[in-house]
N, C-alpha and C positions, 0 to 999 in steps of 0.2 A: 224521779221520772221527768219534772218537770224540767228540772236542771239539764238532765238530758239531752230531750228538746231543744233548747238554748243553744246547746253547745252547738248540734246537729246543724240548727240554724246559722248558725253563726262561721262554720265551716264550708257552708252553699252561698252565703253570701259573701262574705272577704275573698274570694279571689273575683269576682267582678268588681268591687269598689275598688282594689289595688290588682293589676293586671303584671303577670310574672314581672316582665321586663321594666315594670318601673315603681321604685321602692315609694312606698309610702311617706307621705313629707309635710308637716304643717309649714315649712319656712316657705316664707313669698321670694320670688327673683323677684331684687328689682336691679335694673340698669344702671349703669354708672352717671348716665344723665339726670336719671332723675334722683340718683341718691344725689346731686350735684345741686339742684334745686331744692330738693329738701334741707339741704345744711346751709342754703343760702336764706329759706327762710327762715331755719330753728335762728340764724347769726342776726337775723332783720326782726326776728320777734325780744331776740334776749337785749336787741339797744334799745326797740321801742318800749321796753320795762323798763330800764335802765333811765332812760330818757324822764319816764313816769314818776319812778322812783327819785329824781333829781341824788342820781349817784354818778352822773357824768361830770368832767369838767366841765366849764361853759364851751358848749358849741357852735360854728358859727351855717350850718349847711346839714342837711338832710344826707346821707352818706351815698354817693350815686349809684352802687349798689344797691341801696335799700329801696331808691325813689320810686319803684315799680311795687313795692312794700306799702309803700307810704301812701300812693298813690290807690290801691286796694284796697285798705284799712278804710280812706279820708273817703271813698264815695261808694264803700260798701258797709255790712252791717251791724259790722264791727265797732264803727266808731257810734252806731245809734244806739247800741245797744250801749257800751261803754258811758254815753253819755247821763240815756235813759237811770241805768243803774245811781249814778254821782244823784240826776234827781232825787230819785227815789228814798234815796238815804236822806238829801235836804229836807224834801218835804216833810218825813217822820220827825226829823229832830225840832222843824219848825212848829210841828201841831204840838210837841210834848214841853216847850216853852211857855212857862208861867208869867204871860203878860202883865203888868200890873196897871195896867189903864193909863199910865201918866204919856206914854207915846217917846217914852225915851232908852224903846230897847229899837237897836239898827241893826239892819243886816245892809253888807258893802256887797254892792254886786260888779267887778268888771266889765269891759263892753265887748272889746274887741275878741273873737273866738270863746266867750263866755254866755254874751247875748245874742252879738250879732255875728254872722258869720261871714268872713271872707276866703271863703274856701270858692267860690267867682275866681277869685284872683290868684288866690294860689295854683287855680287846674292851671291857669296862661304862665306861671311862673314854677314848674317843676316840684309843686311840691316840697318848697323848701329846698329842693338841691340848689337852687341858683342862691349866690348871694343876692342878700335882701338890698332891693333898691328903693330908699326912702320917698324917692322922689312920683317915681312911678308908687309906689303904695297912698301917697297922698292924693295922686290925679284919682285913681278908684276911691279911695276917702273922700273928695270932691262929688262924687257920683252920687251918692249917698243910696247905692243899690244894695248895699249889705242884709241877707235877710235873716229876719229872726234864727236863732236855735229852739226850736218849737219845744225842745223837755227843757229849756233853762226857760220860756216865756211862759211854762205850769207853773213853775217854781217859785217864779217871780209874782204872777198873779197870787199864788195861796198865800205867800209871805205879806203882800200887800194886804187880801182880805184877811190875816191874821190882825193885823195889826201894829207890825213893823212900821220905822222909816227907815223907808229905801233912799238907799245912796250909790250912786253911779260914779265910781271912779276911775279912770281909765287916762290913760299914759299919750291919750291923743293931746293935740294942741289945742290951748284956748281957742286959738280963730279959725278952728273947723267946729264950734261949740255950735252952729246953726245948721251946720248939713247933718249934725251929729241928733242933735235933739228932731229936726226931720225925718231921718233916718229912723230914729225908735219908735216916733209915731205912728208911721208906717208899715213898721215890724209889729207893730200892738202893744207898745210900752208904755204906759200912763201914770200919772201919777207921781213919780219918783220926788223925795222929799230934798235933794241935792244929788248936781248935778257937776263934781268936778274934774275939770280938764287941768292940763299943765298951763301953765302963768309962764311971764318972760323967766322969773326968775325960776322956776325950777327946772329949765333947760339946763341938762350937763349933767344932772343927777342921775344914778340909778333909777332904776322903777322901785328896786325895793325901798333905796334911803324916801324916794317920793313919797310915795305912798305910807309909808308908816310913819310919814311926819302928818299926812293931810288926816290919816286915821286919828295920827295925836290931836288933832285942830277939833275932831269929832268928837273925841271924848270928852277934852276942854269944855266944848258947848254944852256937856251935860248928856250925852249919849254915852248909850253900854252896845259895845259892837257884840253883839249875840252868834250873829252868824257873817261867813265871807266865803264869795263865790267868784275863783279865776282860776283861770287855764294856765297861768304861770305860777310857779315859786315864789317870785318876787311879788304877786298878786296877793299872799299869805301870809309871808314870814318877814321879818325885821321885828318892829315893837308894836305894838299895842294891838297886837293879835286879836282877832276876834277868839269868843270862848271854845266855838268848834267851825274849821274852816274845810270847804269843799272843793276838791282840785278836779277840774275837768281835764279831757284828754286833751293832747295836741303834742305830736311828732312831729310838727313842721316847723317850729322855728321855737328859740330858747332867748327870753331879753334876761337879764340880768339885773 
């Protein structure tokens, strides 16, 4: 009897929720417009994995297609949260490292889109679509207005009150070493146990041959690189790897 019912029910209500003339349909219309923007952005989400993944060749420009992509991503919430998450993973690995008191375990931290952020500059400069101009990026490096990335400056603090030596290595030039070091005081950066910039002679090198040779100069002294924290590939890999290394986001530009 109950079943019944049910049914009874069920034959007084289905022809108001489906009306003769028009067939019942879970599919959605959508427009050829916005199928057109949808596959523009599934094509602008799968380079900036791609990007992430360093499975691109080297690139030299933001795809100007994407820049409105890119450009969405870099001052919405996507990239804080992207960022947040990269912390989040450091910090755990930093509290679960067995210090041994002697002050000679290091973590390498990057500067530029690691600590400090020049996303200032990049909103005046497309987002990476435009080629990079050295010269104009160095007058804003003159400035020294770059501000903190507030989940790399947690990171940074926990790593320091852990126990680490912090080491700053970044692909700037020696003779911006004083707007540089201003700069981080300013963002909230203290302490840091070395602070190196590039020297005349490592001008014309990759970032990656640099940097895993000034990493080899660090172990020399008697440092174990624990942890390493940059926004680029070549911020990471070559030699003398740290033990577990942490890649922050950044679609806007790829150095080599």
């Amino acid at each position: 009897m109950i079943l019944l019912k049910q049914l009874l029910l069920l034959s007084f209500v289905l022809p108001f929720a489906f009306p003769h003339d028009a067939e019942p349909s879970l599919i959605v219309q959508i427009n050829q417009p916005q199928l057109d923007k949808l596959d523009a952005q599934a094509h602008c989400t799968s380079w900036r994995v791609a990007v992430e993944a360093n499975n691109l060749t080297p690139w030299k420009t933001v795809p100007e297609e994407c820049r409105d992509y890119v450009m969405q991503y870099m001052r919405g919430r996507g990239y804080l949260l992207d960022l947040q998450r990269v912390a989040d993973e450091a910090v755990l690995y930093a509290r679960s490292v067995k210090l041994n008191g002697d002050g000679k375990f290091a973590w390498v931290f990057d500067v530029d889109e690691t600590l400090l952020s020049n996303l200032p500059y990049y909103a005046q400069h497309g987002y990476g679509s435009e080629i990079f101009d050295g010269g104009k990026f160095d007058e804003w490096v003159e400035m020294g207005r770059a501000p903190a990335i507030e989940s790399s400056l947690k990171v940074y603090e926990e790593v320091l009150n852990l126990g680490f030596k912090v080491i700053l290595l970044t692909g700037r030039s020696e003779r911006y070493r004083g707007v540089t070091v201003e700069n981080l005081f300013q963002s909230g950066f203290r302490d840091w146990g070395m602070l190196i910039l590039r020297s005349s002679e490592d001008h014309g090198k990759t970032a990656m041959v640099y940097k895993s040779e000034k990493r080899r100069e660090v172990e020399q002294e008697g440092y174990e690189i624990v942890g390493n924290s940059g926004d680029q590939w070549s911020d990471l890999l070559g030699s003398s790897m740290s033990i577990r290394s942490f890649k922050l986001p950044n679609p806007m530009y790829y150095i080599p």
